[in-house]
C-alpha positions in Angstrom: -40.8 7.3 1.5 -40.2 6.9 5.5 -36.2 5.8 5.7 -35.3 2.6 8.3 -32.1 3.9 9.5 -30.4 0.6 10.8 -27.8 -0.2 8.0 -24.4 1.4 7.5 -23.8 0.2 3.7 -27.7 0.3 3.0 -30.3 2.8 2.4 -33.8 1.3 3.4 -37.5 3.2 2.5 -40.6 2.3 2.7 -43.7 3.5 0.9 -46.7 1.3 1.9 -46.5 -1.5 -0.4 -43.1 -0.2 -2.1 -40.0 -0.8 -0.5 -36.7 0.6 -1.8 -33.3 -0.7 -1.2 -30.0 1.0 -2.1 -26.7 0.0 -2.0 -25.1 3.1 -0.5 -21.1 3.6 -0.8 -21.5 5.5 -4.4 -17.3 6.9 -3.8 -16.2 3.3 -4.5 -19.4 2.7 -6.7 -21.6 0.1 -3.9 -18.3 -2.4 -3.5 -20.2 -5.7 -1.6 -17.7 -6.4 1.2 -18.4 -8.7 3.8 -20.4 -5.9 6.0 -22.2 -5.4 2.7 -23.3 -8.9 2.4 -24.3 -9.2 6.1 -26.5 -6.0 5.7 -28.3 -7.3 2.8 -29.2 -10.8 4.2 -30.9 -8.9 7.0 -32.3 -6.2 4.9 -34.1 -8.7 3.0 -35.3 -10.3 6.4 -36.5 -7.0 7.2 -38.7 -6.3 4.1 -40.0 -10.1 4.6 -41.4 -9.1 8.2 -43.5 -6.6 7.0 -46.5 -7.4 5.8 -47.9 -4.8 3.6 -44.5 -5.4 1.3 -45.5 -6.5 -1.9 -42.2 -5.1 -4.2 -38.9 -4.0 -3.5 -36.6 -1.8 -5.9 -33.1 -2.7 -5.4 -30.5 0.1 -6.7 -26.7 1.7 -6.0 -26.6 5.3 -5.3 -24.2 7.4 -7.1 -22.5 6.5 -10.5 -23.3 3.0 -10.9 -25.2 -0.7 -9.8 -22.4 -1.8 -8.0 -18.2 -2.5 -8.9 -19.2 -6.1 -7.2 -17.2 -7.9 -4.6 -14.6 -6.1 -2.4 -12.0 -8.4 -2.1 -10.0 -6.3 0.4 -12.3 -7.0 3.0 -12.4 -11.0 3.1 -9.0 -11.1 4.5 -8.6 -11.0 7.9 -12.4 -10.7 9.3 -12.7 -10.6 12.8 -14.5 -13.7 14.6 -15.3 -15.1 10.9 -13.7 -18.0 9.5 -12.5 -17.9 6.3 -14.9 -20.1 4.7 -18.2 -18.0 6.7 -16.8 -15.0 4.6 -16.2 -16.3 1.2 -19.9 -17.9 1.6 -21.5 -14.6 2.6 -22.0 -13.7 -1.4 -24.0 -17.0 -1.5 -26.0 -16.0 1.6 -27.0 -13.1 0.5 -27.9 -14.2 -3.1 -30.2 -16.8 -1.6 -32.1 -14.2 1.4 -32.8 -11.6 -1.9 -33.6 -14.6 -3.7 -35.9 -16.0 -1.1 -37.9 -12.6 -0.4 -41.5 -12.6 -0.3 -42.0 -9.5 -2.3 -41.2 -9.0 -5.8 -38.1 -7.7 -6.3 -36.6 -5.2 -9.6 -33.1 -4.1 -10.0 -32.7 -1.0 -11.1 -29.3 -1.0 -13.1 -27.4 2.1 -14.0 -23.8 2.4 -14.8 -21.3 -0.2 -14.0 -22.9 -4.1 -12.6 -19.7 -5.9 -12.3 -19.4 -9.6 -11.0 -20.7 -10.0 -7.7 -23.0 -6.8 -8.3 -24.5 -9.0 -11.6 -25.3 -11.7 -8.9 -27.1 -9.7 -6.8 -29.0 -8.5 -10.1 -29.7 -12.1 -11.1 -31.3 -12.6 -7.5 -33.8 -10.4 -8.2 -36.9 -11.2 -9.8 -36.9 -8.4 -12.5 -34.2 -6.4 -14.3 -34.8 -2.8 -15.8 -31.4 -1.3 -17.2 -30.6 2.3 -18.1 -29.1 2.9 -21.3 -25.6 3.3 -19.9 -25.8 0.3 -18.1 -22.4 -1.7 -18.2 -21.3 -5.4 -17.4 -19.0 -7.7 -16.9 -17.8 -10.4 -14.8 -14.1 -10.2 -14.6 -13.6 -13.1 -11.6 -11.2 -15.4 -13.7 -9.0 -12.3 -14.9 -8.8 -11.8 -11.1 -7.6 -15.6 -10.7 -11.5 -16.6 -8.9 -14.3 -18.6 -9.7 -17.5 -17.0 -10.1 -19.0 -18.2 -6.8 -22.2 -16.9 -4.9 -24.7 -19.0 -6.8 -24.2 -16.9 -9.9 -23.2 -19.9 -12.2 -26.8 -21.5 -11.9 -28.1 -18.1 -11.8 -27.0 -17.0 -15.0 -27.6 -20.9 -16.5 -30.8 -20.0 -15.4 -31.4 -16.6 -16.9 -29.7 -16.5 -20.2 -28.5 -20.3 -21.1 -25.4 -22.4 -20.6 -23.3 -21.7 -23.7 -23.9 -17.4 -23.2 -22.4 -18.0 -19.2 -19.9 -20.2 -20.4 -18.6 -17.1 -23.2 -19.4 -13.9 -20.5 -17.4 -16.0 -17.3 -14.8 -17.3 -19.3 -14.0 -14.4 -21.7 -15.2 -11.7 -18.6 -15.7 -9.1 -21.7 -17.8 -6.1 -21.2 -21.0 -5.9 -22.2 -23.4 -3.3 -22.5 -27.3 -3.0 -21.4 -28.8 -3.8 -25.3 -26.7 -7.0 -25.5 -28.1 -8.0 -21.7 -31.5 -7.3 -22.9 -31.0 -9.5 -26.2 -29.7 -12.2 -23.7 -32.9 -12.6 -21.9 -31.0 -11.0 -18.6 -32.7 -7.4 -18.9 -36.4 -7.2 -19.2 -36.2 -3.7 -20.1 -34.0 -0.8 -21.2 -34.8 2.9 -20.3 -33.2 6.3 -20.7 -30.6 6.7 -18.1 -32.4 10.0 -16.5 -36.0 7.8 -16.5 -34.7 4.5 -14.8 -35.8 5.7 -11.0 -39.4 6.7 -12.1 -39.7 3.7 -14.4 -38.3 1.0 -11.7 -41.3 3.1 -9.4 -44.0 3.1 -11.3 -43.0 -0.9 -12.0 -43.6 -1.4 -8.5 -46.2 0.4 -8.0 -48.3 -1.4 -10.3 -47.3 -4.6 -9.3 -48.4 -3.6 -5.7 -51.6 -2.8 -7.1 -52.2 -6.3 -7.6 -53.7 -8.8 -5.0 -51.1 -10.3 -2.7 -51.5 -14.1 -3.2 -51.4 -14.7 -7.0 -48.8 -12.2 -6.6 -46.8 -14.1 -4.4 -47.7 -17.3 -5.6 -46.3 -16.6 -9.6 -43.0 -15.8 -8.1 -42.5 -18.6 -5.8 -44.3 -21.3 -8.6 -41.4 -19.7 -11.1 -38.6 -20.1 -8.6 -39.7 -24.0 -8.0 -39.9 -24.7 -11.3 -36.3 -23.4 -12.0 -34.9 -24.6 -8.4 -35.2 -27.8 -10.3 -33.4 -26.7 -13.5 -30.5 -25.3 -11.9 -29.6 -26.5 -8.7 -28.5 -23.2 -6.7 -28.9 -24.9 -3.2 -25.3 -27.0 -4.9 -23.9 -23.1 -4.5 -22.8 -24.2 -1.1 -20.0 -25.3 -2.4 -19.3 -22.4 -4.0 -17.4 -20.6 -0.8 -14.3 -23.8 -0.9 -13.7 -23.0 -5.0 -13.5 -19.5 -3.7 -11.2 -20.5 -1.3 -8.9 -22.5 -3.3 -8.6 -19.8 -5.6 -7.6 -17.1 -3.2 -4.8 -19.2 -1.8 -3.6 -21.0 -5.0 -0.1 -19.5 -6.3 -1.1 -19.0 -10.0 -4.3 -17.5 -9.0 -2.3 -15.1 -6.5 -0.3 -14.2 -9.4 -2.9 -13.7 -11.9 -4.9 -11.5 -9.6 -1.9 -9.1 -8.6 -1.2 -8.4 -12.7 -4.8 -7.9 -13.1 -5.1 -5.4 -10.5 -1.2 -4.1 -11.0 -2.9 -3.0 -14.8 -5.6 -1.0 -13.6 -4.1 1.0 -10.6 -3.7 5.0 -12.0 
């Protein structure tokens, strides 16, 4: 695969009709900060201008998917309003979403909150048999925002996202699978040449019923769930960052799991 070197946080490829996308800060396991975010809106606009794209594999390097938001860098962002950062999750969300290709995460280790949005953005999910979850936003005293309410509405039901958001337990790959969020489980040392041969044979396959299955899909459900009501996602956010109790609930939560 030919690399696109543009992106700091990214890794781009491109293999004829195969694109490959990876999240690339593996020492902190592929945190999404705000630089994050940005990079993947216009990564996905990158893979949309070229033509021959007809599947994208979307992975983290190193140990795991991604440890999800980085909260440390939404404060104090340089010529960015508050509210442009805390929606920058939802923007992204909606660009992977919105990609002409096909696009499979490839999940290995730990996919934790905002890391399980971008997961639910894509349009196919393979897990490796360590895969790990959880969405652990109210124990940090935050809403799950970015879209991934209607997201996961959408994937595995209402009452399943009410129990993983509210409860934010772990959960492990089988249990994703058996939720309808995984479409399939492989060994952990297979997952790279399983997500490739995936998109290899879907870019085997002509271009327009391709294409047209995925975005006939996303109508129908755009008018199950709502996401484009995720807009107002970035204000909850907000409120939650600034409200006392939440302040307080965040610092214990993070206060338990310093070394």
């Amino acid at each position: 695969m030919a690399g696109i070197g543009e992106f700091d946080s990214l890794v781009l490829e491109l293999d004829g009709p195969v694109g490959s996308l990876t999240l690339n800060r593996p020492d902190r396991l592929n945190p999404l900060s705000t630089a994050t975010l940005r990079e993947l809106v216009a990564a996905a606009r990158w893979f949309d201008g070229q033509d021959e794209v007809k599947a994208v594999v979307v992975r983290g390097a190193g140990r795991s998917f991604s440890a999800g938001a980085d909260l440390t860098a939404f404060a104090g962002q340089p010529r960015v309003s508050p509210r442009d950062a805390a929606d920058r999750g939802r923007e992204m969300a909606d660009a992977v979403e919105a990609m002409r290709a096909v696009t499979i995460a490839a999940i290995h280790g730990w996919c934790v909150g905002g890391g399980l949005v971008l997961a639910a953005a894509c349009d196919l999910r393979l897990a490796a048999e360590d895969a790990r979850f959880s969405i652990p936003e109210i124990d940090l005293g935050i809403p799950l925002a970015w879209g991934g309410i209607p997201r996961l509405v959408r994937e595995i039901g209402p009452a399943r996202t009410k129990e993983l958001v509210l409860t934010g337990r772990r959960f492990d790959a089988q249990e994703a699978k058996a939720a309808g969020f995984v479409n399939r489980i492989v060994a952990a040392d297979a997952l790279g040449a399983e997500a490739q041969a995936l998109a290899q044979t879907l870019a085997a396959k002509a271009a327009h019923p391709l294409f047209a299955t995925k975005r006939h899909v996303n109508a129908v459900t755009a008018q199950m769930v709502g996401t484009a009501r995720s807009w107002s996602d970035a204000d909850a956010l907000l409120t939650s960052l600034t409200d006392p109790e939440c302040t307080e609930v965040r610092k214990r939560y993070l206060a338990a799991r310093r070394p």
